[in-house]
GUSEVO-389363 format. One line per field, with one value per residue: x, y, z of N, C-alpha, C, O, CB in turn; residue number from 0; residue in one letter. Coordinates in steps of 0.1 Angstrom, whole numbers. Glycine has a CB too. Layout:
# GUSEVO-389363
n.X <- c(X/...)
n.Y <- c(Y/...)
n.Z <- c(Z/...)
ca.X <- c(X/...)
ca.Y <- c(Y/...)
ca.Z <- c(Z/...)
c.X <- c(X/...)
c.Y <- c(Y/...)
c.Z <- c(Z/...)
o.X <- c(X/...)
o.Y <- c(Y/...)
o.Z <- c(Z/...)
cb.X <- c(X/...)
cb.Y <- c(Y/...)
cb.Z <- c(Z/...)
seq <- c(NUM/...)
type <- c(A/...)
This chain:
# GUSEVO-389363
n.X <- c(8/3/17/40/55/81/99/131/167/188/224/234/213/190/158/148/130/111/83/52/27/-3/-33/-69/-76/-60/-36/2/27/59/68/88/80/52/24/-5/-24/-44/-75/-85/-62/-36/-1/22/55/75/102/124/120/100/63/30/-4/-30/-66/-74/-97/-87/-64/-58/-37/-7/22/53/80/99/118/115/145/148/121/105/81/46/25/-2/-34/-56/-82/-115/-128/-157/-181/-189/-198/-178/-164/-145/-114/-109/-114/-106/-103/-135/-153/-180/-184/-169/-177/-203/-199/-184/-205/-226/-210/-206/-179/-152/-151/-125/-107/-111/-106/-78/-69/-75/-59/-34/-31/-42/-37/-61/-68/-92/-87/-64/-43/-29/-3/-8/-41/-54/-77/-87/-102/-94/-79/-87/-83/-94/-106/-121/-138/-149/-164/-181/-198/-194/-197/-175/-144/-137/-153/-161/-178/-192/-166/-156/-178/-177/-146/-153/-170/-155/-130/-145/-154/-130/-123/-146/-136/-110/-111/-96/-79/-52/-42/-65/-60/-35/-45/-58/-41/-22/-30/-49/-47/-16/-18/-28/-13/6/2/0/4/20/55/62/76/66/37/42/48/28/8/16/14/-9/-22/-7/-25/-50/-49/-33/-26/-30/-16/-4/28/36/37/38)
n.Y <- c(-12/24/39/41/52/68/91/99/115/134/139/159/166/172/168/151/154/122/114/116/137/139/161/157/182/183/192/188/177/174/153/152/132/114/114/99/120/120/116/128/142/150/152/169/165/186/188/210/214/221/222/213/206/187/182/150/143/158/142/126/104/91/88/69/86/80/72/47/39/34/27/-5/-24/-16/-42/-45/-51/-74/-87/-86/-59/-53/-66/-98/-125/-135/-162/-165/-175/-209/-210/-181/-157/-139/-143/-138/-114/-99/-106/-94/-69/-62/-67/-49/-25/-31/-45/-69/-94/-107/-90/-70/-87/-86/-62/-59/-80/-68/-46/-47/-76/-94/-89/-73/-52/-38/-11/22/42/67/66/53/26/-5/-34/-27/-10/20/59/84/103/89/74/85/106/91/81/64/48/38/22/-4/-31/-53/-57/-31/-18/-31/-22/5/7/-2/12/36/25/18/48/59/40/51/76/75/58/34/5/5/33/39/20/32/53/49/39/60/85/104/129/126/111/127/151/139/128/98/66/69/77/61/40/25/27/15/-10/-21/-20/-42/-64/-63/-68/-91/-113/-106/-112/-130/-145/-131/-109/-80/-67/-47/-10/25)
n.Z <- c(0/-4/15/38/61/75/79/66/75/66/57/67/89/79/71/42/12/10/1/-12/-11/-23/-29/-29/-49/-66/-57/-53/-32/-22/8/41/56/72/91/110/131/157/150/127/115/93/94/80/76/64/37/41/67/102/93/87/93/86/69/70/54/26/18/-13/-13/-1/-15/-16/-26/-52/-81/-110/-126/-147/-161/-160/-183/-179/-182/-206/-205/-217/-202/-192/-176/-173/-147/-154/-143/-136/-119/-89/-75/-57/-22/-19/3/15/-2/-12/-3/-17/-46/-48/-40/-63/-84/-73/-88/-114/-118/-127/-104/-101/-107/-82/-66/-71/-61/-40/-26/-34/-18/9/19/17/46/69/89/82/82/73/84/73/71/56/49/57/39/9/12/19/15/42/25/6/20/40/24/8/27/53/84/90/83/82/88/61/39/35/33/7/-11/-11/-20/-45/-58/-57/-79/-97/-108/-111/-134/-151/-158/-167/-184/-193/-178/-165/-159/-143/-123/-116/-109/-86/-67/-67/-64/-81/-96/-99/-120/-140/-141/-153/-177/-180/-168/-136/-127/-103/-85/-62/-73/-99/-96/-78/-98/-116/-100/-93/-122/-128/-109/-115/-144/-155/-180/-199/-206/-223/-237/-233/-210/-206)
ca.X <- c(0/7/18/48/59/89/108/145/174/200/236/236/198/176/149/145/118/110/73/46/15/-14/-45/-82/-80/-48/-25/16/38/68/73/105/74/35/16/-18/-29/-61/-85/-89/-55/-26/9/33/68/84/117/135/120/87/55/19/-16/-42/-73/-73/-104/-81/-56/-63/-31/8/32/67/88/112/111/119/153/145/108/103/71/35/16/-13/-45/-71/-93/-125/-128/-170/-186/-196/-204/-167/-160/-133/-107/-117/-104/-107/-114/-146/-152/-194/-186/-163/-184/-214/-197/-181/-215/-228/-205/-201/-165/-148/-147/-112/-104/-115/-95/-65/-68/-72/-44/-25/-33/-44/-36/-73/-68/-99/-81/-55/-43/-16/2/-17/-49/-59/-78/-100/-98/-92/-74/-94/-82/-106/-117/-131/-147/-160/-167/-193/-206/-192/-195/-161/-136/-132/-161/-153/-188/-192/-151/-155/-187/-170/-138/-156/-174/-141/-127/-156/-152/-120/-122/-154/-131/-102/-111/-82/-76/-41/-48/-75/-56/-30/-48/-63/-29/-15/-34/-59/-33/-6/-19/-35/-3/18/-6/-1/9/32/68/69/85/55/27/44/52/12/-2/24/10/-26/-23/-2/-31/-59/-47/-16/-23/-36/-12/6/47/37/30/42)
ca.Y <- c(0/32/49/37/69/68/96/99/125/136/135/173/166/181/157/152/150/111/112/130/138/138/165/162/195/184/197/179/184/171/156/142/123/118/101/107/126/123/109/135/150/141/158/162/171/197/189/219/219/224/207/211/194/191/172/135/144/166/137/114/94/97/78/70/98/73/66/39/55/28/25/-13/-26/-24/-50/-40/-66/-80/-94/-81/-57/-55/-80/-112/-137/-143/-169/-162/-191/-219/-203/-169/-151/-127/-143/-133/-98/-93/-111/-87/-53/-63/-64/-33/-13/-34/-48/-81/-98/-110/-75/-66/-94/-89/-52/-63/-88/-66/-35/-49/-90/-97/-80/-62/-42/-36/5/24/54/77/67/38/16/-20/-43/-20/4/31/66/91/106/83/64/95/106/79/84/52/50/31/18/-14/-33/-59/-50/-19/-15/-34/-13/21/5/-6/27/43/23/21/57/59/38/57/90/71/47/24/0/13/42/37/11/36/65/41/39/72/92/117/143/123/107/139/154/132/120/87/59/82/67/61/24/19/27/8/-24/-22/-26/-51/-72/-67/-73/-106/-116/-101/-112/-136/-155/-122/-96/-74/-65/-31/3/31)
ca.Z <- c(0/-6/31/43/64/86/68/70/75/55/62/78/98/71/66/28/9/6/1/-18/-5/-29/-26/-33/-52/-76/-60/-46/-19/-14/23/45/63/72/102/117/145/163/144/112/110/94/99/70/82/49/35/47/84/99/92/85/95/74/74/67/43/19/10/-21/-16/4/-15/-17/-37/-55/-97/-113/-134/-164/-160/-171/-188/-178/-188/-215/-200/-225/-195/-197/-168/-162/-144/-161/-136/-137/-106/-82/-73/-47/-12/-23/14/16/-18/-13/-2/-31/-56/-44/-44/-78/-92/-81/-92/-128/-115/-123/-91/-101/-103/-75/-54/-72/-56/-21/-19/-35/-8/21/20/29/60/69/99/80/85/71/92/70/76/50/62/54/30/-6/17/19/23/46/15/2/30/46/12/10/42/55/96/97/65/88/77/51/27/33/28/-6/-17/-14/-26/-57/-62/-64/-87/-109/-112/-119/-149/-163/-157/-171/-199/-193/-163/-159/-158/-133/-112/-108/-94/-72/-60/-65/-65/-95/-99/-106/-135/-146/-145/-158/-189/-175/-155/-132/-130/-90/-79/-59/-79/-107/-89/-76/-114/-121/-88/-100/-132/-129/-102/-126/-157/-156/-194/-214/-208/-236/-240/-219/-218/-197)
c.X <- c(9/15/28/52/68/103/122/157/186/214/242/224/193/171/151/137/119/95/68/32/7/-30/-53/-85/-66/-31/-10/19/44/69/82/91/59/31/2/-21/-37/-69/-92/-81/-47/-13/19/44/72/98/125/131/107/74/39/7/-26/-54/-74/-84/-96/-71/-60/-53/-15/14/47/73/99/108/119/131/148/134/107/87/59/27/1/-24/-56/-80/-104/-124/-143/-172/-192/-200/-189/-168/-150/-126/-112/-109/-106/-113/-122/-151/-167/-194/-182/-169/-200/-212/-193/-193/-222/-221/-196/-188/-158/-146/-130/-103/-100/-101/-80/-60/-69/-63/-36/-22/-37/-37/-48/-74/-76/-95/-70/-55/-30/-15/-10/-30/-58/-60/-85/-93/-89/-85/-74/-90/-98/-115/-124/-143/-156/-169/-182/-200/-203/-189/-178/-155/-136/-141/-163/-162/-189/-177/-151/-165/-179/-159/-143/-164/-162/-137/-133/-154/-144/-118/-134/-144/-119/-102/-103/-83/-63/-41/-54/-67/-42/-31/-53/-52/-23/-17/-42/-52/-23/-4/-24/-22/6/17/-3/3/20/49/74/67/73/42/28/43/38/6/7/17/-4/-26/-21/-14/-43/-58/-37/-16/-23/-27/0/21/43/36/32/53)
c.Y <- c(12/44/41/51/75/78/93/112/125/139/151/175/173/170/163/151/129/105/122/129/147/146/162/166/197/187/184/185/172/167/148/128/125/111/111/109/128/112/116/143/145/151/153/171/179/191/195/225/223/214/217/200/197/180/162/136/151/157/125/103/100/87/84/78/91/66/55/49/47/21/8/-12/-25/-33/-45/-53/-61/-84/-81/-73/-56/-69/-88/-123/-145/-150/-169/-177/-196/-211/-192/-163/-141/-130/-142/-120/-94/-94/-101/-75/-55/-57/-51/-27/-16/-38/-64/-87/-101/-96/-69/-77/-91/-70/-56/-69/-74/-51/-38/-67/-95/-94/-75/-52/-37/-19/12/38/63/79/56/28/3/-28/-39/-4/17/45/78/103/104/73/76/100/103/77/70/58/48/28/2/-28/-42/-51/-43/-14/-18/-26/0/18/1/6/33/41/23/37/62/51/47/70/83/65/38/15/5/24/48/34/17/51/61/42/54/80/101/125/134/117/119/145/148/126/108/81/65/71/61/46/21/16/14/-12/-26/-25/-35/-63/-73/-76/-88/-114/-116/-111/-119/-139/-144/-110/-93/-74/-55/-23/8/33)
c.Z <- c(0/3/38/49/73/75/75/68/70/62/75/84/89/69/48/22/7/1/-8/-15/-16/-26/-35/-48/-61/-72/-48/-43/-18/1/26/51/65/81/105/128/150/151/130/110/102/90/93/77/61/49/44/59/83/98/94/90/91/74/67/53/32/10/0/-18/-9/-1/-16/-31/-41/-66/-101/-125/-149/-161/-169/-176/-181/-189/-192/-212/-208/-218/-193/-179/-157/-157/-152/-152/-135/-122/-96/-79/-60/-37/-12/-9/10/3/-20/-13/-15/-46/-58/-46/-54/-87/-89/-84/-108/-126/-121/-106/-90/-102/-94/-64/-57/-67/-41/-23/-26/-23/5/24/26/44/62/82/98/77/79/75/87/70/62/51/51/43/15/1/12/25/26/35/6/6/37/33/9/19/52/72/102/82/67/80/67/39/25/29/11/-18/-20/-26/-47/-61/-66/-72/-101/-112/-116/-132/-151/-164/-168/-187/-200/-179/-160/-151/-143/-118/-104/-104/-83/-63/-54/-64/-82/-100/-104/-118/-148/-154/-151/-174/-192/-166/-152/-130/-116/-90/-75/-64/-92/-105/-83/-87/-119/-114/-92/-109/-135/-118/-113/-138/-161/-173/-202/-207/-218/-234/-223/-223/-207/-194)
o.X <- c(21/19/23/52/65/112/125/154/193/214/249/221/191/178/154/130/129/94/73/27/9/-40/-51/-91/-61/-20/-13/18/38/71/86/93/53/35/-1/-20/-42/-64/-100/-85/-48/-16/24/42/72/104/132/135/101/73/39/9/-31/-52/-76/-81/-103/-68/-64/-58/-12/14/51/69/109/99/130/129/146/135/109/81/59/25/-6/-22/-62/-90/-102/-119/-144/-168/-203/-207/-188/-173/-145/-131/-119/-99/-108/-125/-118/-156/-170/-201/-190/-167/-207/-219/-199/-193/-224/-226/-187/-182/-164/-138/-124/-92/-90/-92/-71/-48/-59/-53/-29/-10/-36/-31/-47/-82/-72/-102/-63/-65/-19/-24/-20/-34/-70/-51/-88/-81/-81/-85/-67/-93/-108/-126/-132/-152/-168/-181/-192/-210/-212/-182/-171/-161/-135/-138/-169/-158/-187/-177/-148/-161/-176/-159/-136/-161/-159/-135/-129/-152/-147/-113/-128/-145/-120/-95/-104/-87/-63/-41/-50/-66/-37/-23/-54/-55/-21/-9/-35/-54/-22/6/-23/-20/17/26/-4/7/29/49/85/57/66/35/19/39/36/-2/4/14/-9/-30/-30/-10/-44/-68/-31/-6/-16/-34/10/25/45/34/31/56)
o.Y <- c(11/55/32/61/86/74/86/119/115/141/152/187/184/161/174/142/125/94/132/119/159/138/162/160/208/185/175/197/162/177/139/117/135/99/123/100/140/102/110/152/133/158/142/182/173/188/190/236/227/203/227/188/208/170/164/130/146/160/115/92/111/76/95/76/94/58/54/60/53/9/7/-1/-34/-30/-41/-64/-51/-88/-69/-80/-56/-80/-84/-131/-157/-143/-180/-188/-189/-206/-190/-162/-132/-121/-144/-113/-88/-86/-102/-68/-47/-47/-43/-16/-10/-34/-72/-81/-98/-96/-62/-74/-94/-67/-54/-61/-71/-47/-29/-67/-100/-99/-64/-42/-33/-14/5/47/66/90/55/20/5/-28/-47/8/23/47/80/109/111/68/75/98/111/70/67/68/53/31/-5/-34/-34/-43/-41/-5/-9/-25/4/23/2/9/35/51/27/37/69/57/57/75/88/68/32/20/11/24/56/41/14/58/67/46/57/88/102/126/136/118/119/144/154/121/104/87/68/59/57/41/15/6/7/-21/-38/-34/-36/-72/-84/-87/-95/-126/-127/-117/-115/-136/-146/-101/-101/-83/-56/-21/1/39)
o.Z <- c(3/-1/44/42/79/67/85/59/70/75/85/85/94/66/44/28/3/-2/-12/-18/-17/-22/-47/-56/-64/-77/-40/-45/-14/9/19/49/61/80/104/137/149/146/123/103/102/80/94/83/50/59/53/64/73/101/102/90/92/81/55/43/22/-2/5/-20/-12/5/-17/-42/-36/-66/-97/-130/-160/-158/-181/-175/-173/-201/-183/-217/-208/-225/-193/-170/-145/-161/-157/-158/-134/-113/-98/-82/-53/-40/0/-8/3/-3/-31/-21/-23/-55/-69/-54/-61/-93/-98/-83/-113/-136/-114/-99/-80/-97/-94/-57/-49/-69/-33/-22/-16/-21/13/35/37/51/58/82/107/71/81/72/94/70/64/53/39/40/11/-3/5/37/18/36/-1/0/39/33/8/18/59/74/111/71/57/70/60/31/13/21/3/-30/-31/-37/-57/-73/-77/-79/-112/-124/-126/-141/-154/-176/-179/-197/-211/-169/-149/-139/-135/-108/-93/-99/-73/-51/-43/-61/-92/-112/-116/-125/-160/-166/-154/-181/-203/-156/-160/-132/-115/-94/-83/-61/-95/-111/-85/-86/-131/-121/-94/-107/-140/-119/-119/-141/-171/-179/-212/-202/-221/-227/-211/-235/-197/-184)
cb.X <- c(-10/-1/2/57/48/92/105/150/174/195/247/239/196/178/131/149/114/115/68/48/17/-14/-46/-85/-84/-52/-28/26/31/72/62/123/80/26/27/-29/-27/-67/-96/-102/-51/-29/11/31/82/88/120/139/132/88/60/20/-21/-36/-83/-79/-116/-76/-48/-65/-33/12/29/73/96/118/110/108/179/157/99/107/72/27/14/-7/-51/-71/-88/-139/-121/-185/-193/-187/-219/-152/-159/-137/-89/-115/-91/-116/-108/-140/-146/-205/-176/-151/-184/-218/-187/-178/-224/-232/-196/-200/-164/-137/-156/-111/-110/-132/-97/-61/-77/-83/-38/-24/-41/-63/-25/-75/-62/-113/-81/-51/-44/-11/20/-15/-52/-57/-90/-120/-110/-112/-64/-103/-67/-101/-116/-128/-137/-151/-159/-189/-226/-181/-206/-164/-114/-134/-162/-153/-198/-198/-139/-157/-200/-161/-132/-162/-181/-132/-125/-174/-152/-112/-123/-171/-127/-99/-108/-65/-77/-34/-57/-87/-52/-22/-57/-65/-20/-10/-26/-70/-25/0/-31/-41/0/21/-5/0/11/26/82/63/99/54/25/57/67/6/-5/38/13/-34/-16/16/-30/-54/-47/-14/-35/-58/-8/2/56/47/13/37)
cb.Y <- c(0/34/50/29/75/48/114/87/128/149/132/189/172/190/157/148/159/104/111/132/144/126/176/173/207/195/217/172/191/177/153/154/122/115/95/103/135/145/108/142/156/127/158/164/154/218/195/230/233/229/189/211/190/191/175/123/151/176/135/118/91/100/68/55/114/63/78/26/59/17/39/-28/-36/-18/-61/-38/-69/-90/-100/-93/-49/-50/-80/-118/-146/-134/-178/-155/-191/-237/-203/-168/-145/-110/-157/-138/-90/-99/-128/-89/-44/-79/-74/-24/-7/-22/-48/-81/-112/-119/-70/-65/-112/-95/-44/-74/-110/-66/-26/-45/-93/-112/-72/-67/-46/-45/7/20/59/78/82/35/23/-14/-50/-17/3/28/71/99/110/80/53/109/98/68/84/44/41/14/25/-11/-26/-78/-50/-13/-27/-47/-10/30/-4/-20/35/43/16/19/61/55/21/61/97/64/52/35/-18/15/40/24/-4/32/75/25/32/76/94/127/153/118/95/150/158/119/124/82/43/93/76/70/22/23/42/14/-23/-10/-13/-49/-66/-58/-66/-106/-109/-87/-101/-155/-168/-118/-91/-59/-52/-26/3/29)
cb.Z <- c(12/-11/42/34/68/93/64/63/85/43/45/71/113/57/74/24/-6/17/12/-34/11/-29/-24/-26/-38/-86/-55/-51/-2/-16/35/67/75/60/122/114/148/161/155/110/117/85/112/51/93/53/24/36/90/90/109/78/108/57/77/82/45/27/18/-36/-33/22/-26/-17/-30/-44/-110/-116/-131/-172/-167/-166/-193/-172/-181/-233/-182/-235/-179/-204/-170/-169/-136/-170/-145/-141/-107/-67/-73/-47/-14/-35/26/16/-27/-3/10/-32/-51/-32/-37/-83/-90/-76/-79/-138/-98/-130/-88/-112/-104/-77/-53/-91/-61/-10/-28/-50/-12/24/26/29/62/68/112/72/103/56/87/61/80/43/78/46/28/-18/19/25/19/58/13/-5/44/54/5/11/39/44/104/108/61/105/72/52/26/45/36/-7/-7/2/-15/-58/-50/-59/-84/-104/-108/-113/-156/-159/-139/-162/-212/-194/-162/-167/-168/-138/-119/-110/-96/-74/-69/-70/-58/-91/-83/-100/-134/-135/-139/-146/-199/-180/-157/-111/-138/-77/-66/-50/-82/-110/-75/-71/-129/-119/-73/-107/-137/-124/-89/-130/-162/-144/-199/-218/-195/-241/-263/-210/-225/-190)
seq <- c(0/1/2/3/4/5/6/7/8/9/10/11/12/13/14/15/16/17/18/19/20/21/22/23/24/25/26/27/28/29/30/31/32/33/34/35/36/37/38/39/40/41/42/43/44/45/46/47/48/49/50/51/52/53/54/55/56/57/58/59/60/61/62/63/64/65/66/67/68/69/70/71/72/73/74/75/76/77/78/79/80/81/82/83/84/85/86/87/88/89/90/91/92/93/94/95/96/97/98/99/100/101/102/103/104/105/106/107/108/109/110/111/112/113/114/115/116/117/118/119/120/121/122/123/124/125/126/127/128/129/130/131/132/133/134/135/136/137/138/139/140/141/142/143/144/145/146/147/148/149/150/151/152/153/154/155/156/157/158/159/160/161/162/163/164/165/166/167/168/169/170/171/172/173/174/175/176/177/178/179/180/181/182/183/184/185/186/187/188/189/190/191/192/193/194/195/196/197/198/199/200/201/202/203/204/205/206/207/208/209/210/211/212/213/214/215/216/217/218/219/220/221)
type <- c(X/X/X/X/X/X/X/X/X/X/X/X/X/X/X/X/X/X/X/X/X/X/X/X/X/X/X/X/X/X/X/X/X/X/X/X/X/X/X/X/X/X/X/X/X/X/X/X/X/X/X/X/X/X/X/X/X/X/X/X/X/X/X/X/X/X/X/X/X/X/X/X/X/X/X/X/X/X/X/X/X/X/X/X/X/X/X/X/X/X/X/X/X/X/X/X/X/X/X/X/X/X/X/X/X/X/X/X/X/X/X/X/X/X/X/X/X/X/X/X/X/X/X/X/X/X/X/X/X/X/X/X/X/X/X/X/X/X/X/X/X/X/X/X/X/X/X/X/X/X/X/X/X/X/X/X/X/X/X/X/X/X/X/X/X/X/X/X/X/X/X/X/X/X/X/X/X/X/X/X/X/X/X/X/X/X/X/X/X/X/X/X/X/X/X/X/X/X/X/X/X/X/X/X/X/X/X/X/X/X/X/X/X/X/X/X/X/X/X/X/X/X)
């Protein structure tokens, strides 16, 4: 997941940037670090000293500030991405919830799981520093968003979570695309006029995908 957040300091104590913290409203910031405070804040430390708190609703996404320098391939997937009545594999945990929010919101179910393991590991109390939570690790703006009492939840986690996504592809048109503003955030795909070049986000649609889509994927793209 996207919130790893234990920044680090540079050889003369300046924190550095190591992060980038993702608004709402488009806009990036650079941070040395990020955790949450209370229950709706969350507290980016600045590069060059200092620090901000802002509210947990405001952030679409905090990831790792670190690009791949020779971007390899993503994989280009021919699997069909609405729902079809596809079947999930035998084992599959939550495999009614997931199979249920899939459908409303037009999803492959296989889709949909190859997004949980790859962000939470079926975990539904799974939490990250920043404040993404449940099973499709949910950040507070899109669980509050939604009106959601809790992110925790497994159904109600996979409903929102599949609302989101569904949105993102109609906004998108592409599953890449989609799968990695899920990740990265709205802005960075915006800006970047595509899949953005950060290690983590990359290495996240690689993990889907190959979960998603192991037999039908293209050379690559991005």
């Amino acid at each position: 997941m996207a919130a790893t957040v234990l920044g680090l300091v540079g050889a003369q104590g300046v924190a550095r940037a190591q992060y980038l913290a993702v608004f709402v409203d488009g806009r990036l910031l650079k941070v040395a670090a990020a955790r949450v405070v209370g229950a709706t804040e969350i507290r980016l430390e600045l590069p060059g000293g200092g620090a901000i708190e802002v509210p947990l609703s405001r952030l679409d996404r905090v990831i790792a500030d670190e690009v791949e320098a020779k971007p390899a391939p993503i994989p280009v997937p021919s699997c069909r991405f609405d729902y079809a009545g596809q079947a999930l594999p035998p084992g599959t945990p939550f495999a009614e919830q997931i199979e249920s929010a899939s459908r409303g919101a037009n999803l492959s179910p296989r889709l949909v799981a190859a997004v949980v393991a790859a962000e939470s590991g079926f975990k539904p109390w799974a939490v990250s520093r920043v404040g993404a939570a449940g099973l499709m690790q949910l950040m507070p703006s899109v669980w509050l968003g939604q009106g959601l009492a809790t992110p925790y939840e497994p159904g109600a986690n996979l409903k929102a979570g599949c609302r989101h996504l569904r949105g993102l592809l109609d906004r998108f048109g592409e599953l890449t695309l989609a799968l990695a503003a899920y990740n990265a955030g709205v802005a960075t795909v915006v800006k970047g006029g595509g899949v953005p070049p950060y290690r983590e986000t990359r290495d996240f649609l690689r993990r889907v995908l190959a979960r998603y889509c192991p037999e039908r994927s293209g050379p690559g793209s991005g």
